[in-house]
Structure formats: C-alpha cells, structure tokens
C-alpha positions in Angstrom: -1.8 3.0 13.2 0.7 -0.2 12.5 4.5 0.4 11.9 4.9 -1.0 9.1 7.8 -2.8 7.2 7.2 -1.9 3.4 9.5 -3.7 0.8 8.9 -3.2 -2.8 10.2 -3.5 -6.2 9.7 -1.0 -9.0 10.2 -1.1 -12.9 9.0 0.6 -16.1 8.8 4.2 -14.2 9.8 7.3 -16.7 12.4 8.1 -14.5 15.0 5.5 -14.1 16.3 6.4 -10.7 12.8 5.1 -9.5 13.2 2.3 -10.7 14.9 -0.7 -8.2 14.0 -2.5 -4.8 13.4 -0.5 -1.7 12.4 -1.1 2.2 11.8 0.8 4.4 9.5 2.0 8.0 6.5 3.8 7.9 3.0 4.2 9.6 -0.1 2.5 8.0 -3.6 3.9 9.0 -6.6 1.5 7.9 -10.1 2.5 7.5 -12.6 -0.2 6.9 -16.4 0.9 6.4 -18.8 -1.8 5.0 -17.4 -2.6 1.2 -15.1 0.7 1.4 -11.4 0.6 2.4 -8.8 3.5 2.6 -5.2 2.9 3.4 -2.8 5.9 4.1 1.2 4.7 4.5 3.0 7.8 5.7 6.8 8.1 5.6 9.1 9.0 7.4 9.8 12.7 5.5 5.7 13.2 6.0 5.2 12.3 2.4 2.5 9.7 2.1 0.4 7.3 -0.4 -3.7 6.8 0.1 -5.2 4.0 -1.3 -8.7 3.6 -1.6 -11.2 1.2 -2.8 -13.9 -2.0 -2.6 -13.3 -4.3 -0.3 -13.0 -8.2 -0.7 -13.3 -11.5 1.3 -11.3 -13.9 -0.2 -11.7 -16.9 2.2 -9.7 -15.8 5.2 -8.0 -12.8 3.7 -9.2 -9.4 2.1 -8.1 -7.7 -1.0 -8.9 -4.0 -1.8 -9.3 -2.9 -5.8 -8.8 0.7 -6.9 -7.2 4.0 -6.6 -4.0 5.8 -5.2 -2.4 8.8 -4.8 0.5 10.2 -3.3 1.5 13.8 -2.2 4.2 14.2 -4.9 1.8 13.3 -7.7 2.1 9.5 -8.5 -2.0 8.8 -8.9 -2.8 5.3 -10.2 -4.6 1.8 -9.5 -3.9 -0.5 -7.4 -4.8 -4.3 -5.7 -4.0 -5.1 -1.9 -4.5 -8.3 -1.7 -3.6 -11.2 1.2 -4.7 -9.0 3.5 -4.3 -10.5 7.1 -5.2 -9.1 10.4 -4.5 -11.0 13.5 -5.1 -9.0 16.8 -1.7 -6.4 16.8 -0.7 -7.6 13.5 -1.3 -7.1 9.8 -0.1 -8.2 6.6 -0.6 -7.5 2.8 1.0 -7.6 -0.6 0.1 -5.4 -3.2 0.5 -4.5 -7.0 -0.2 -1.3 -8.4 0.5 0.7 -11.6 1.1 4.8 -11.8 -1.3 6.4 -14.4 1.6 9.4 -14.4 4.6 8.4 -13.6 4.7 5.2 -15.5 5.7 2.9 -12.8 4.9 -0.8 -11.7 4.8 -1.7 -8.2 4.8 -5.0 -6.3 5.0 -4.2 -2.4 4.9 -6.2 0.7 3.6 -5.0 4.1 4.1 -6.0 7.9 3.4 -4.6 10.5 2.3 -4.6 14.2 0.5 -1.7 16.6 2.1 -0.9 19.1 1.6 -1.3 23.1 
C-alpha cells in the first residue's frame, strides 16, 4: 500500500455541497495483472473508491481506462493517466465522471510506501 496525498477538484455533482476542492491522506492499494489494473484508495473513515480497468503504456507512464465505484454509491468511469512508479514512489492524475451522482472529478495522487 502507498500513503497517498489525493487533491482534487469537483463540479457539476447533484448535490452542491460536493462540489469544491479537497485534499486529503489515504491508502492506495495497486493491482497490476497483464492488461488489467485495479486501484482501491481507502479513507481515513474506511470508506473507499475501486477503480478498475485496461491498462496502458504511454511511453514511460501508464494510464488505466474504465470503471469505479465507491462504498457510498458513486459508480462511474474514469481515466488514470501519468501514471509513474519509481521504486517507493507513485504518481498519477486522473479524471473521472459519476454515472449517479452527477459529478466531474479531476484528482492528483502522490504517494510513497513506507519503510
């Protein structure tokens, strides 16, 4: 698992209040299996996100296309993309959109693994 640095930036969601810029720690678990990638950010209250789809190599970095869903209902797609991992270290930025909740996402990951 990395600890993680997420910030991102939300608009269009049907409830207004999720709308805005946020940051904030959590723990990111990657699972990387031929073309198949899954993603699981968990938060600090235990609620979490998996994102899961094709992998992509896109000169040095990696991008990930498809699904999501978190454990309060937000289900949509999604793109990781600028996907960097360095020994200890990994980086990514991402854009998704909730099929749900109405929401557009653009996030920004860092994060290291721990000694």
């Amino acid at each position: 698992d990395y600890n993680v640095v997420t910030t991102q930036t939300t608009t269009g969601c049907a409830n207004a209040v999720d709308n805005g810029t946020f940051s904030g720690n959590s723990a990111l678990d990657v699972s990387h299996n031929g073309q198949f990638m899954t993603l699981v950010n968990t938060y600090k209250d235990n609620s979490s996100c998996s994102y899961s789809g094709t992998y992509s190599q896109r000169g040095r970095m990696g991008q990930v296309t498809g699904t999501y869903a978190c454990t309060w209902g937000e289900t949509g797609t999604m793109t990781i993309f600028e996907m960097s991992n360095v020994p200890y270290m990994f980086t990514a930025r991402m854009q998704s959109s909730s099929s749900n909740f109405g929401c557009n996402t653009e996030a920004e990951f860092a994060g290291v693994i721990p000694r």
